[in-house]
Each structure stands twice: as structure tokens, then as C-alpha cells.
ZAMARGU-4260 file (C-alpha; in steps of 0.2 Angstrom, whole numbers, plus 5000, padded with zeros to 4 digits):
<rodrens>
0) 5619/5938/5534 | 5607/5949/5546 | 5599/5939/5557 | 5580/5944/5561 | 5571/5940/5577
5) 5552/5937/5573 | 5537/5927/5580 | 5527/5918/5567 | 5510/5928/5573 | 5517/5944/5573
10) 5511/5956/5558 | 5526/5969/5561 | 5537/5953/5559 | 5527/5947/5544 | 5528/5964/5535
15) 5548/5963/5539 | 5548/5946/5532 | 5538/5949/5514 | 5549/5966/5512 | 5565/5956/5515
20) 5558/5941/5502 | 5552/5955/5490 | 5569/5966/5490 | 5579/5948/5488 | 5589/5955/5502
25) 5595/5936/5510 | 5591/5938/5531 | 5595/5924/5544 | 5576/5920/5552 | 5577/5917/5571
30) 5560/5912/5580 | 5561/5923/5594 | 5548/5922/5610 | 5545/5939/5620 | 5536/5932/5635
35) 5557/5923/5637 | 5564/5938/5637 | 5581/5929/5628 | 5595/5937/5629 | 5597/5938/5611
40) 5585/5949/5609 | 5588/5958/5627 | 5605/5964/5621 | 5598/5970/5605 | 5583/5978/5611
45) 5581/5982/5627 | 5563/5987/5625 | 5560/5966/5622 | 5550/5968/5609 | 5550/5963/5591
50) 5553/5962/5575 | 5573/5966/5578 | 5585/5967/5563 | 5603/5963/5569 | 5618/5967/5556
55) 5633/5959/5552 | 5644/5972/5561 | 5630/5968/5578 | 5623/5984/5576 | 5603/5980/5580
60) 5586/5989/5572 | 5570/5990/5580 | 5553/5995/5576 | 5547/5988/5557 | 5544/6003/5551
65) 5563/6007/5553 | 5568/5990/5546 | 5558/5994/5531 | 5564/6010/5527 | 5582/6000/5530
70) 5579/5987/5519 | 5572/6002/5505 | 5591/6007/5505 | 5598/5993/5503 | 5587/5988/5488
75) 5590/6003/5479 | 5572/6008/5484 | 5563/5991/5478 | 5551/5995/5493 | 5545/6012/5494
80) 5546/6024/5476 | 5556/6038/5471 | 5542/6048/5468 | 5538/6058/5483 | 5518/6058/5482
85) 5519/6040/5477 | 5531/6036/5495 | 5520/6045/5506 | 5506/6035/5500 | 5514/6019/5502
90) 5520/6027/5519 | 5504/6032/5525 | 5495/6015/5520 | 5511/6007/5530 | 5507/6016/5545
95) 5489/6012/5546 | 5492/5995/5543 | 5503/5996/5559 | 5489/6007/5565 | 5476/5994/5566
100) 5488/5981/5574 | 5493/5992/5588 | 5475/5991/5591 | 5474/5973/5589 | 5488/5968/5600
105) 5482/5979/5614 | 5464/5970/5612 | 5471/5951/5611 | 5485/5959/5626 | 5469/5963/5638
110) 5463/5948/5638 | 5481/5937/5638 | 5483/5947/5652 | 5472/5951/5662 | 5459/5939/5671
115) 5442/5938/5662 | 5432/5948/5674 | 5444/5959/5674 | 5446/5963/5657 | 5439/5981/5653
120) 5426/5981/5641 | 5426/6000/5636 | 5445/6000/5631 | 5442/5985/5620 | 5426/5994/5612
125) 5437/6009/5608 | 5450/5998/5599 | 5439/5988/5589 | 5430/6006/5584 | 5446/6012/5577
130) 5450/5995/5569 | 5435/5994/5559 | 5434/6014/5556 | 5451/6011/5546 | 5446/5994/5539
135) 5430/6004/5533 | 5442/6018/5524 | 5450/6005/5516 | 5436/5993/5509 | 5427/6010/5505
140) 5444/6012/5493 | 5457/5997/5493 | 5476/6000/5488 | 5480/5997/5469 | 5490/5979/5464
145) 5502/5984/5453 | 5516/5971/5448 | 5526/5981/5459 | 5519/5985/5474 | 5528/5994/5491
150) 5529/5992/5509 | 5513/6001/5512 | 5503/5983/5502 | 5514/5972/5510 | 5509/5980/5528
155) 5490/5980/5525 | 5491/5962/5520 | 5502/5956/5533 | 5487/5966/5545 | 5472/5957/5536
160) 5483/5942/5541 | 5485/5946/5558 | 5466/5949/5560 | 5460/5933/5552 | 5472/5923/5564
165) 5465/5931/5580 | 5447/5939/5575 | 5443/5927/5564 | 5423/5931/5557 | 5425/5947/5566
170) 5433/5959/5553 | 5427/5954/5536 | 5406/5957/5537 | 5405/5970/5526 | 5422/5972/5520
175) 5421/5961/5504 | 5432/5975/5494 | 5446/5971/5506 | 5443/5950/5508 | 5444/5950/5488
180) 5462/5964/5490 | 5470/5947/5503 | 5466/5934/5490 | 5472/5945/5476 | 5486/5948/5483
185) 5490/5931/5488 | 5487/5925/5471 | 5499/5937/5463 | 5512/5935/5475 | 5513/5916/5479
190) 5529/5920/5487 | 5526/5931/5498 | 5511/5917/5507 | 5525/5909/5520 | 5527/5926/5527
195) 5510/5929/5531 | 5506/5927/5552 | 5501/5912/5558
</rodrens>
């Protein structure tokens, strides 16, 4: 069975984790700590970072986005449609999902990082402005539910989770449209609620 290292707060594990669960594609979960640098996760990414997906035969994938698009192939495409507008879409709504957590991470990274006074105030302003210029686009005009839904929803949810677990009462003023999308989505995938960071 593929074994996938993950962290629990991670939304780029979280994504990983809802495709897997939606796809029915069984995967080994092995909590995984960065900061550790294990050697599990060492030998199969060297970069040290995850989500990593590693196979049966030891071969090892990196980056969610590529793990996605594997799990897609597996399932006979339960994660991404055959039709190639409809695949863009779900890949374009994918990567600004990912988009808005690379601009998280480097946020909440500043100031794990760094000492407070030295924290730099105008790199963190121009995160948070391209965070909430794409959270903006998509309350303006959130994604469709559909009973089946792709990759794309399953990355913007696991984001909305990631930003409610580290900027809590930061994101959601104004962005109603995108607060009611979360619980929507939650309610018509139960399932998929374990996956969501915490």
C-alpha cells in the first residue's frame, strides 16, 4: 500500500488526503515532522518537505500537485475530467488554492522563524495582499458543488482550512460567499472532514 508522509496542519497534505479518500485509492498515513528531518522522508525527498507519496516498488512523489494528478490516473480520472476546459478549470482553481497557501506558509514561516523584531512587516503585507486578492476573486465567484466535484474543490477547501487554523477572524470579513462554499462542502462530504488541517 503507498505510504504518504503528511502533517496534520499541512493544506498540500490535506488536499493529498481528501483526493486519496475521494478516489477510494487505499494509502498508508504516516505523520511526518519536517523540523526532524527523518530519514524517511530524507531519502525520499531530499528537498525535506511534504506531502511525499512513496509506492510499493519505493519509488517516491513529491509536490501535491503531482500526487494528484497521480492519484487521477489511477482512479481512472475520478479527480480531474476528461473534458479539457472542464480539467483546466479544476487545475487552475487547484493551483490558486496552492497559490494562497504558499502565501500563508511564508507568513506563518516569518514569524516561526524569525525573532519578532525582526519579522519584516512589508513582506508580510504583500502576502496577505495577494491572499486576500484571490480570496476576493473567489467569494466574488465561488466554485460550483456538483456531486462530483475534482481536485481543484478539494484544494480550495483544504486552503479555507489551512486559513481558519492559522488566521482565524482574519480571512472571512467580507467573504461570506466563501465561509457558506466551507460549510457546504463540508456538509455534502462528511467524509472527507478528518482530512481537513488541523
Amino acid at each position: 500500500m503507498p505510504r504518504l508522509l503528511y502533517a496534520s496542519a499541512s493544506p498540500y497534505s490535506s488536499k493529498v488526503r481528501m483526493a486519496a479518500a475521494y478516489a477510494g485509492i487505499a494509502i498508508e498515513l504516516a505523520a511526518t515532522k519536517t523540523e526532524e528531518k527523518p530519514a524517511a522522508l530524507m531519502e525520499a525527498n531530499p528537498l525535506g518537505k511534504i506531502p511525499v507519496l512513496v509506492l510499493d516498488d519505493g519509488r517516491s512523489i513529491h509536490d501535491s500537485r503531482v500526487i494528484t494528478q497521480y492519484l487521477n490516473r489511477l482512479s481512472k480520472s475520478a479527480l480531474f475530467p476528461r473534458n479539457p476546459d472542464k480539467r483546466l478549470e479544476a487545475e487552475v482553481l487547484e493551483a490558486m488554492a496552492d497559490g494562497i497557501c504558499d502565501c500563508a506558509l511564508s507568513m506563518v514561516y516569518e514569524r516561526r522563524m524569525r525573532p519578532e523584531e525582526m519579522a519584516y512587516q512589508p513582506w508580510l503585507d504583500r502576502q496577505w495582499a495577494k491572499i486576500t486578492a484571490a480570496l476576493d476573486l473567489l467569494n466574488a465567484n465561488p466554485p460550483k458543488l456538483p456531486r462530483k466535484i475534482t481536485a481543484g474543490q478539494m484544494a480550495l477547501r483544504a486552503c479555507l482550512g489551512y486559513l481558519a487554523l492559522r488566521f482565524a477572524g482574519k480571512w472571512e470579513k467580507g467573504r461570506a460567499r466563501l465561509t457558506r462554499w466551507m460549510a457546504r462542502f463540508d456538509q455534502k462530504f462528511p467524509e472527507l472532514k478528518a482530512c481537513i488541517p488541523s
